[in-house]
C-alpha positions as CSV (number, residue, x, y, z in Angstrom):
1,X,-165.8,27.4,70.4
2,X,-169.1,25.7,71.0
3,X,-170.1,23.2,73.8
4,X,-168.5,25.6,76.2
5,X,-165.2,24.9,75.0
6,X,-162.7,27.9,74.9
7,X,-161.3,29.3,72.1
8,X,-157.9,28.1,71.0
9,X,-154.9,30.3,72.3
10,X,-151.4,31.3,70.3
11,X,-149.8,28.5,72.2
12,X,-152.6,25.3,71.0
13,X,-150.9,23.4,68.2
14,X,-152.2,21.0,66.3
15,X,-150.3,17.8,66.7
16,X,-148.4,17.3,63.4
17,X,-148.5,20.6,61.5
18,X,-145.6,22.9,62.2
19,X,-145.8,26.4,63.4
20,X,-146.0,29.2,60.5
21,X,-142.9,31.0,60.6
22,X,-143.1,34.8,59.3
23,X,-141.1,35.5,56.6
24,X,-139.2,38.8,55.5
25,X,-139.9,40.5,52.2
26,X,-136.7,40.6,50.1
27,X,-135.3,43.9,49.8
28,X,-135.8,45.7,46.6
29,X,-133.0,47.3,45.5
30,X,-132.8,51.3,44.1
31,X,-134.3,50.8,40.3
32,X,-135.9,47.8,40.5
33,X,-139.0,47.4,38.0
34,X,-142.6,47.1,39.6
35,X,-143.8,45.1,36.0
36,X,-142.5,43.8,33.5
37,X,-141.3,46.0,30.4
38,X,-143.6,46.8,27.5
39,X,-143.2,45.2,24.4
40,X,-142.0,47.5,21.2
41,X,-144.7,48.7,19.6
42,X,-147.4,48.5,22.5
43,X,-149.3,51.4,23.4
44,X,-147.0,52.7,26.1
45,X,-144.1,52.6,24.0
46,X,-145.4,54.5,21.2
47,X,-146.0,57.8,23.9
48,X,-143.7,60.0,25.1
49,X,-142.9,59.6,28.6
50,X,-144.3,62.2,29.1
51,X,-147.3,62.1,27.7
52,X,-147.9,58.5,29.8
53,X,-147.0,60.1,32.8
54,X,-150.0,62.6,32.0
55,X,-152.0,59.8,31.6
56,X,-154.3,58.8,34.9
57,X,-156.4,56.0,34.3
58,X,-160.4,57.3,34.6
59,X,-159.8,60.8,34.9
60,X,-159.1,64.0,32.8
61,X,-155.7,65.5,31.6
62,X,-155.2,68.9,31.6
63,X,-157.2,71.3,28.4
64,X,-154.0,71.0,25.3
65,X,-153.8,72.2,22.0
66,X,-155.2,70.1,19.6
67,X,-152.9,68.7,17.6
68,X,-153.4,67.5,13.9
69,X,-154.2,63.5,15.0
70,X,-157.0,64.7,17.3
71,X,-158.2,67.1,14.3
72,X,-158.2,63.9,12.5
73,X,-160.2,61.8,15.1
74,X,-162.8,65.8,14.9
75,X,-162.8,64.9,11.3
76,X,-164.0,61.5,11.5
77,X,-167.3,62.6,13.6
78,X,-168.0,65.5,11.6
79,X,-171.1,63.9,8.8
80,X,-172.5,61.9,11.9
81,X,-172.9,65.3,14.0
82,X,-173.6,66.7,11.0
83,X,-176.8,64.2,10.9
84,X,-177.4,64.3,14.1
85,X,-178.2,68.4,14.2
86,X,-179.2,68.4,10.7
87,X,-176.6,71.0,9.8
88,X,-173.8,71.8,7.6
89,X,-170.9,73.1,9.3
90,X,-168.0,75.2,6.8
91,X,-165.8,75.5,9.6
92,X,-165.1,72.2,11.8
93,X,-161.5,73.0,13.2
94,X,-160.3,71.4,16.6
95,X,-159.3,74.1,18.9
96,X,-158.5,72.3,22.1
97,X,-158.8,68.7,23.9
98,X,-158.8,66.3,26.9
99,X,-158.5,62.9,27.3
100,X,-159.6,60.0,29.8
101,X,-157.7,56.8,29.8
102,X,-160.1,53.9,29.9
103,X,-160.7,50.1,28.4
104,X,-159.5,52.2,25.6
105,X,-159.6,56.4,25.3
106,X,-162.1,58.8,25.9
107,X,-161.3,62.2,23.8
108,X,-162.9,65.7,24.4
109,X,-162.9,68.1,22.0
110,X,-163.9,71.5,21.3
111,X,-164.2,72.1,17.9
112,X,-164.9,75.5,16.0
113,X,-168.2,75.1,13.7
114,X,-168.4,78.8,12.8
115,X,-167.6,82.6,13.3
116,X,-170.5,83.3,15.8
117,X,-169.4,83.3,20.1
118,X,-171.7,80.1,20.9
119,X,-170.6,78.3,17.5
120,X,-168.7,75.6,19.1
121,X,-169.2,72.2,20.3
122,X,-168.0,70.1,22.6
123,X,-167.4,66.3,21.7
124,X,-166.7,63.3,23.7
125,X,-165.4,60.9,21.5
126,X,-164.6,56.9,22.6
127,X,-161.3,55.2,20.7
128,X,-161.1,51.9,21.2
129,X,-158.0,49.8,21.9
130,X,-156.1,48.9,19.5
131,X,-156.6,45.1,19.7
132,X,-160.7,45.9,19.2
133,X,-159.6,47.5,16.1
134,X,-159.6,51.2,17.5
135,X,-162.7,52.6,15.8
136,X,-163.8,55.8,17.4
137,X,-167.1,56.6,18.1
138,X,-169.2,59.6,18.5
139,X,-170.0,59.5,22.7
140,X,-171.8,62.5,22.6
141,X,-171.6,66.3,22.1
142,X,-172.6,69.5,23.6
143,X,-173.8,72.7,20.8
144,X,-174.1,76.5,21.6
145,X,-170.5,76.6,23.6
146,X,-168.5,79.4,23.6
147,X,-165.0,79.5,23.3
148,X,-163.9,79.7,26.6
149,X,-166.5,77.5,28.0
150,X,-164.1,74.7,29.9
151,X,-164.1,71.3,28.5
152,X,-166.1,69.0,31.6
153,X,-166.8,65.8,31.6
154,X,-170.4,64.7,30.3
């Protein structure tokens, strides 16, 4: 304190307030829910269990399979990397993936572009949330891969 006062002990009380008196946390009982359930139709509810509990928030799930909706998210990209390397590409098959959970998803995708060893690409493509309309957009893309070049983050 200042003046040369002391500090106030444990025991000072200030005339008129009570004493705070600890309390004890309720006991949660086996199976109790941390948050409230999702509603039908939400995001969560439309994945697997599984595939949520995949899911970390800000980092990358393990290299899959693509499947035929991330072949259709490849397929939507396609004429804009097209543009962007001023080439055709015959071939534009999604072989594999991983994806980052963030204010919406982050996917990235190897996809096949022709019958050479460094004819494949790497692209990072952003989905937006639903409630902005999930558009996907073109992130950014990595040429002259091979096939097993690992999918990284860029």
């Amino acid at each position: 304190m200042r003046n040369g006062q002391s500090s106030p002990t444990r025991d000072d009380r200030v005339p008129g307030i009570a004493p705070h008196k600890k309390q004890e946390a309720a006991p949660v009982s086996e199976g109790t829910r941390c948050r409230a359930p999702s509603p039908p139709g939400s995001f969560q509810t439309r994945l697997s269990k599984e595939k949520w509990a995949a899911m970390s928030v800000g980092g990358l799930t393990p290299e899959r399979k693509a499947t035929p909706e991330i072949q259709a998210i490849a397929d939507q990209m396609k004429s804009q990397l097209e543009g962007e390397v001023n080439e055709n590409f015959a071939i534009f098959q999604a072989i594999c993936y991983r994806s980052q959970v963030v204010a919406g998803a982050n996917f990235f995708i190897k996809v096949q572009i022709g019958h050479g060893v460094t004819d494949y690409v790497h692209l990072r493509i952003f989905q937006a949330l639903p409630v902005y309309g999930g558009q996907c957009k073109l992130s950014g893309y990595q040429m002259h891969k091979t096939r097993d070049d690992p999918i990284i983050y860029f």
